[in-house]
C-alpha positions in Angstrom: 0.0 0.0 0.0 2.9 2.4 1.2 4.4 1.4 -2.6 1.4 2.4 -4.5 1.1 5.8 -2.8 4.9 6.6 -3.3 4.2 5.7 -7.0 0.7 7.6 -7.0 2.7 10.9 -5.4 5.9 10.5 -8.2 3.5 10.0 -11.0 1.5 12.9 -9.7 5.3 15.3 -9.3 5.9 14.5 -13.0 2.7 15.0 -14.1 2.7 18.6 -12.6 6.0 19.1 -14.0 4.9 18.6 -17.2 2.4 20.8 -16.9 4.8 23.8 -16.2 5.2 26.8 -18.5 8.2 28.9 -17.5 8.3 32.1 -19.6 12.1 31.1 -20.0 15.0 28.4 -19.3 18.5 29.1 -19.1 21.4 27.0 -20.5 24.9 26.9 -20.9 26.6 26.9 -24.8 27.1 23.1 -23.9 23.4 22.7 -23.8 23.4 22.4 -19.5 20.2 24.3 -17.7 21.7 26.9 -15.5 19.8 28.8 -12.7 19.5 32.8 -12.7 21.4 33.1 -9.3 24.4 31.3 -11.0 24.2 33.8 -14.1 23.8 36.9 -12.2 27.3 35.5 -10.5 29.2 34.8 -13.2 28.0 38.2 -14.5 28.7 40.1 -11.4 32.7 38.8 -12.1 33.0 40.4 -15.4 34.6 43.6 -16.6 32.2 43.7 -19.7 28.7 42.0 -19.9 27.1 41.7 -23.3 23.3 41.1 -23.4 22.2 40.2 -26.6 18.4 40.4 -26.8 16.2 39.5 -29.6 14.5 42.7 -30.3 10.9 42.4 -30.1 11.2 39.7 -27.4 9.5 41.1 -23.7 11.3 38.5 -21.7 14.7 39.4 -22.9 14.2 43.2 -21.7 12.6 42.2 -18.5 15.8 40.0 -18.1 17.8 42.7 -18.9 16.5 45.3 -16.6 16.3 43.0 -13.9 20.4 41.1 -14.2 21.1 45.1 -13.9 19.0 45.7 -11.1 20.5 42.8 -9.5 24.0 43.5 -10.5 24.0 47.0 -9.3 24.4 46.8 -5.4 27.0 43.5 -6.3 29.3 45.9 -7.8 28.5 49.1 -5.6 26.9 51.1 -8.4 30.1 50.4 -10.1 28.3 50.1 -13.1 28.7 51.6 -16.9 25.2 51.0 -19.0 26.1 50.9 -23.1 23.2 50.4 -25.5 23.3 49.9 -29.3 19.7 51.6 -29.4 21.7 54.9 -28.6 23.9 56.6 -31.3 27.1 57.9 -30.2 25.6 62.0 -31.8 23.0 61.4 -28.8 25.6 61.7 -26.2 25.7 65.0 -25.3 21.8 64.8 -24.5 22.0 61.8 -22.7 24.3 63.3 -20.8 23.0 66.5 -20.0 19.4 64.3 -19.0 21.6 62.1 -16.4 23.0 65.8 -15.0 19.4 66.8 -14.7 19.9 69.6 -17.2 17.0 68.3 -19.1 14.0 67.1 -17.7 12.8 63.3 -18.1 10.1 64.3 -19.2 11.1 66.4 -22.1 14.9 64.5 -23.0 13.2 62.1 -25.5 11.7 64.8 -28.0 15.7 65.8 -28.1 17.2 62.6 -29.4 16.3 59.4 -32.3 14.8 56.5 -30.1 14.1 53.1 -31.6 10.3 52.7 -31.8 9.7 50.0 -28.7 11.7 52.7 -26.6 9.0 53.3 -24.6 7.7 49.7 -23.7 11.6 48.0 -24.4 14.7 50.4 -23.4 12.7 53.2 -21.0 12.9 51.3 -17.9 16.7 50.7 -18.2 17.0 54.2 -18.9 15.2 55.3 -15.8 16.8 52.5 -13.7 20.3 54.7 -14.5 18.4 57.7 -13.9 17.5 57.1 -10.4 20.8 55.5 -9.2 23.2 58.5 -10.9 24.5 55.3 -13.7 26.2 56.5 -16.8 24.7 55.5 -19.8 26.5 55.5 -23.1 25.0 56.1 -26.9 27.5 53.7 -28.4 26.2 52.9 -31.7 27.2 54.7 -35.1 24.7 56.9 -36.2 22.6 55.5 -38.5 23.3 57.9 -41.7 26.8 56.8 -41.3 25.9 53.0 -41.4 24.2 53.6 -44.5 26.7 55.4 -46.4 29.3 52.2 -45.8 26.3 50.1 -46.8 26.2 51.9 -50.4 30.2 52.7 -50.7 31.9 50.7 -48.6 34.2 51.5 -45.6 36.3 54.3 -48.2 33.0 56.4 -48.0 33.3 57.5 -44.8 36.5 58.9 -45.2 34.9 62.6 -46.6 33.6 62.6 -43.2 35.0 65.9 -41.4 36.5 65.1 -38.3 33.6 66.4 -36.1 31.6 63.3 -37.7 34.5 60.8 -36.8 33.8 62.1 -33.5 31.2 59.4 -33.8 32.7 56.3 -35.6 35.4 54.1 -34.6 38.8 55.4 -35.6 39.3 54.9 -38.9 40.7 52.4 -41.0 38.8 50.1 -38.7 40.2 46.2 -39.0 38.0 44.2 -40.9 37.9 40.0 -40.8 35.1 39.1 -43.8 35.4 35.7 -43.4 34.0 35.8 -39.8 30.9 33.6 -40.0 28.8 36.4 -38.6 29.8 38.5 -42.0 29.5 35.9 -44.3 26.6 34.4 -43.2 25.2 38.0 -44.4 26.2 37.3 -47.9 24.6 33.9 -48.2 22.3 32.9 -50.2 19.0 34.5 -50.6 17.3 32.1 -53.0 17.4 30.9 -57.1 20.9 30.1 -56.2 22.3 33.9 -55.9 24.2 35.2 -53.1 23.4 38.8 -52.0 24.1 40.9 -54.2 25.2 43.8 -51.6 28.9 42.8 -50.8 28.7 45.9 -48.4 26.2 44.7 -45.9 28.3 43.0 -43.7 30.6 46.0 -43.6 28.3 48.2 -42.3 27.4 45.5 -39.8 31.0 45.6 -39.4 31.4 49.1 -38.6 28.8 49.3 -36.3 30.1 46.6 -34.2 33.6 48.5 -34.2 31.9 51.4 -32.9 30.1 49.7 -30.3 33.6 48.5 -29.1 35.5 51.7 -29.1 32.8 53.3 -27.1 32.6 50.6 -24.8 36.3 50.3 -24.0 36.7 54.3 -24.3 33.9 54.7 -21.3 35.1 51.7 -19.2 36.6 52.7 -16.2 39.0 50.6 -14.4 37.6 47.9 -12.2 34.3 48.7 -12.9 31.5 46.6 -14.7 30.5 48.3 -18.5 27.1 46.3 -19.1 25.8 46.7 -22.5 22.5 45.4 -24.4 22.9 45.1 -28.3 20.7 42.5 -31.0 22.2 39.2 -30.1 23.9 39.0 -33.7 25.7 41.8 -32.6 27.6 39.5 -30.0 26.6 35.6 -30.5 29.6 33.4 -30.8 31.7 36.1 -29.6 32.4 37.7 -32.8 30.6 41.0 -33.9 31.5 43.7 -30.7 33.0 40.7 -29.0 35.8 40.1 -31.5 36.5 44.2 -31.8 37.2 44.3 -28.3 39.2 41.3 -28.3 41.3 42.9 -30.8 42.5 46.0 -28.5 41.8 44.4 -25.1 42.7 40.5 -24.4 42.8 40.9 -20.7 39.3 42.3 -19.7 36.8 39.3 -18.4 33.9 38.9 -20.9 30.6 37.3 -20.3 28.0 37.1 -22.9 24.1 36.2 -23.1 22.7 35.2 -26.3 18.1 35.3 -26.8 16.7 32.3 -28.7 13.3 31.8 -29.3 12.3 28.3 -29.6 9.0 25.6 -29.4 9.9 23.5 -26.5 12.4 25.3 -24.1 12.5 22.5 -22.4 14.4 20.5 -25.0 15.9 22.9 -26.9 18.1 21.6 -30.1 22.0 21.7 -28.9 23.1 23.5 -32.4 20.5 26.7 -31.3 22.9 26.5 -27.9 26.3 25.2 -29.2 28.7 27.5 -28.6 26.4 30.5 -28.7 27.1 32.3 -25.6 28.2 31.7 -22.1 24.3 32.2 -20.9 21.6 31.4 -23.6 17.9 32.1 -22.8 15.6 30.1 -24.1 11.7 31.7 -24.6 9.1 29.8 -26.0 8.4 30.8 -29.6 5.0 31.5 -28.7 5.9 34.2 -26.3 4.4 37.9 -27.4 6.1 40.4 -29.0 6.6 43.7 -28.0 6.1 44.7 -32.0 
């Protein structure tokens, strides 16, 4: 009798389990489910977190707001906040809103903000706000992107130096058979390849900024914690690589978003070798747009 109710209460245990839906499941790049307590300690070790979100994805900017949150009294407000949704011609605004030059409530009419700003990236800014954290526009800006999509990296060289101001110094390195960069170029169908051989440069360029911003605003010792699309960093190429270029030393620790229809089994080669921290959402999740 004591058997069959042992069996009765496992059966019952698994059956709940199975009946679970967590909003998200976090792995390893071997594929191994890790806990939140041991990411946010990993991450609280690190000179330079990379969060690489999926853009539209809810439970990737919740995570991200609340691994800062978290992160912030770990490191005593030792903390540098970096975004790709900023661009670096921003700065001065961004700045001037942290000094409380500019009201919150009027610094947004003053600067380009990604269209999900206000559901996606306006609690991290006000999370920085209230607890005096720098936050640091380090992505090209746009118009500059495009011209190295349409001529290449050459085209930005009639900059004038107050534009450079903006980009990564220039002639940036440039590594085109990176996977990240040719995967760009492959094929899109009736056996072509893309026919735009600049894409990947301006892809390229961008990541290079992101990197020179990064290391130009990281203090030593501190944390520099910076949210980007997770192309921009998966398999630690993209910003990864750019920094690896100037700076071999610093401690890097990356998160990678995939979206996928049973988190609970996710296939190894979405996982492989992706990131150090991969979260796993259920493709069903909602989308912020």
């Amino acid at each position: 009798m004591r058997l069959l109710k042992n069996l009765f209460l496992l059966f019952l245990s698994l059956n709940l389990l199975a009946q679970q839906k967590p909003a998200y499941l976090l792995y390893d790049s071997t594929g191994t489910l890790k806990t939140y307590e041991q990411m946010l300690t990993v991450c609280s070790q690190a000179d330079i977190v990379f969060f690489g979100e999926l853009h539209n994805n809810p439970i990737a900017h919740w995570l991200e707001y609340e691994l800062l949150n978290d992160l912030l009294p770990l490191r005593q407000n030792k903390v540098v906040v970096g975004a790709e949704m900023f661009e670096a011609d921003n700065q001065l605004v961004i700045n001037e809103l942290m000094q409380r030059l500019i009201p919150f409530s009027k610094w947004e009419e003053n600067v380009r903000l990604w269209n999900n700003y206000q559901t996606d990236y306006k609690p991290i800014v006000e999370l920085c706000y209230k607890n005096n954290i720098s936050l640091i526009a380090t992505n090209i800006p746009r118009r500059y992107a495009a011209k190295v999509a349409r001529g290449g990296f050459e085209s930005l060289d009639s900059l004038s130096d107050e534009a450079k101001r903006y980009v990564a110094p220039l002639p940036i390195t440039y590594d085109e058979n990176l996977p990240s960069y040719k995967n760009m170029l492959q094929m899109t169908g009736m056996g072509k390849m893309h026919a735009n051989t600049n894409l990947p440069k301006a892809q390229a360029i961008k990541d290079a900024t992101m990197a020179h911003f990064i290391l130009k605003y990281l203090p030593n010792k501190w944390l520099f914690y910076h949210i980007n699309g997770a192309y921009h960093s998966d398999y630690y190429e993209g910003i990864v690589w750019y920094v690896r270029q100037k700076r071999k030393d610093l401690k890097i620790v990356t998160i990678s978003t995939v979206e996928t229809e049973d988190i609970q089994n996710p296939p190894i080669q979405d996982l492989k070798g992706r990131a150090d921290f991969i979260l796993v959402v259920p493709s069903t999740m909602t989308k912020t747009y």
